[in-house]
C-alpha positions as CSV (number, residue, x, y, z in Angstrom):
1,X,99.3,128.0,70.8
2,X,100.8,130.1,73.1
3,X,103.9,129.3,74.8
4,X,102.6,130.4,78.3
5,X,100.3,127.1,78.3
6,X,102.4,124.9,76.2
7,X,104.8,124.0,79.2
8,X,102.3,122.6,81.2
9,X,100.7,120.8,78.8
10,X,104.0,118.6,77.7
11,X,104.8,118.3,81.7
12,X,101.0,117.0,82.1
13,X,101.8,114.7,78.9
14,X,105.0,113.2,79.9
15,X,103.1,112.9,83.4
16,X,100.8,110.8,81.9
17,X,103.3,108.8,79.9
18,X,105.4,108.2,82.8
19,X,102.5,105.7,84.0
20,X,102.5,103.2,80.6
21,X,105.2,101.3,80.3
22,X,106.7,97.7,79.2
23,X,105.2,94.8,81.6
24,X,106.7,91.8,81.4
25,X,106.1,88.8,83.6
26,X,109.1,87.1,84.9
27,X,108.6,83.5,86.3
28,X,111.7,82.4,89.1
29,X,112.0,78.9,90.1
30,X,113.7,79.2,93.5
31,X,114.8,76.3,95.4
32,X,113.0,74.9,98.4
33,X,115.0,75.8,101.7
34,X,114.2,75.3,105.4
35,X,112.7,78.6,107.1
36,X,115.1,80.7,109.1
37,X,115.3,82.8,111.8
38,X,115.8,86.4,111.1
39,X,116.3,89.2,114.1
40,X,116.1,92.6,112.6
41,X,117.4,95.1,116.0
42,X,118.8,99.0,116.2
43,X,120.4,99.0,119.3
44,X,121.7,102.4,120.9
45,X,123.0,104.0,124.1
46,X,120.3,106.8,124.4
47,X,117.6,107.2,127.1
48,X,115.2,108.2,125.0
49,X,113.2,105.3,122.8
């Protein structure tokens, strides 16, 4: 095989493999809480938006 194509090939492979991994389901029981208000704001002294 020549090396000129090998390089690609084994990026394109580990490309590939990048995409399979381990999956496991994790269940959290979270306690129940009252909703909250949350403000999210950036706030500046420009004149521009």
């Amino acid at each position: 095989m020549n090396k000129k194509y090998l390089f690609p090939k084994i990026i394109a492979f580990a490309f590939c493999l990048s995409f399979i991994a381990c999956e496991d389901v994790v269940e959290v029981s979270l306690d129940e809480s009252p909703p909250q208000l949350v403000v999210d704001a950036w706030v500046n002294n420009q004149l521009k938006p």
